[in-house]
C-alpha positions, 0 to 999 in steps of 0.5 A: 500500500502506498501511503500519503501523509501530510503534516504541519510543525508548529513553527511552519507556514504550510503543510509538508507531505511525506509518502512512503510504501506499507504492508501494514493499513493502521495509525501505528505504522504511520505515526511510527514511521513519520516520527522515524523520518522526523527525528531518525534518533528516537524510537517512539513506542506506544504504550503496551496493550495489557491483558486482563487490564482495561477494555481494549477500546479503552486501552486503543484511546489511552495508547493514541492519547500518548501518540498525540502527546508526543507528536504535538509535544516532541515533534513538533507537529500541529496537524496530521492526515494520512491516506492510505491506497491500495496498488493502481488507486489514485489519491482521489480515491482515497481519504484522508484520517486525521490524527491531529488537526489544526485549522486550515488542515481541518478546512480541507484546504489542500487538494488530496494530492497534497498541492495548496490551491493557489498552486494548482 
């Protein structure tokens, strides 16, 4: 699968894209990799499920509550949309997930290849 993924700092003026190739189709695995490429020195790790512990979807926020976390506060990201596609699919048959969201990247205002308006 190919994945797209397009993110904000907080010190940028406009998104920034990233793509890369992936067997795997979850939240994990982008949020992993994007923070592999943005900061190669650190592995980020989510917290472990624990069995026999809290119910699993409570247990999913509690490890995507820590992704957040980490993402706004070591990342330094403000916004974060993925998409992903199966082999021969276009971005326009996609859709983007948001696992962080500002302003203007919640406003839709990137077309799905990931080019500003103005620029199109």
């Amino acid at each position: 699968m190919r994945c797209l993924i397009r993110y904000q700092l907080r010190d940028e003026a406009s998104p920034a894209h990233h793509e890369f190739i992936t067997e795997a189709s979850d939240a994990e695995q982008v949020i992993r990799h994007l923070t592999e490429f943005l900061h190669p020195e650190v592995v980020f790790e989510f917290l472990p499920m624990q069995p026999g512990g809290k119910d699993s979807i409570t247990q999913l926020r509690a490890r995507m509550a820590h992704a957040r976390d980490y993402l706004e506060q070591y990342c330094g990201l403000q916004s974060l949309s993925y998409m992903l596609l199966p082999e021969g699919a276009t971005s326009a048959q996609g859709k983007w997930n948001s696992v962080l969201l500002s302003g203007q990247m919640a406003s839709g205002s990137l077309h799905p290849e990931g080019r500003d308006e103005d620029s199109a």
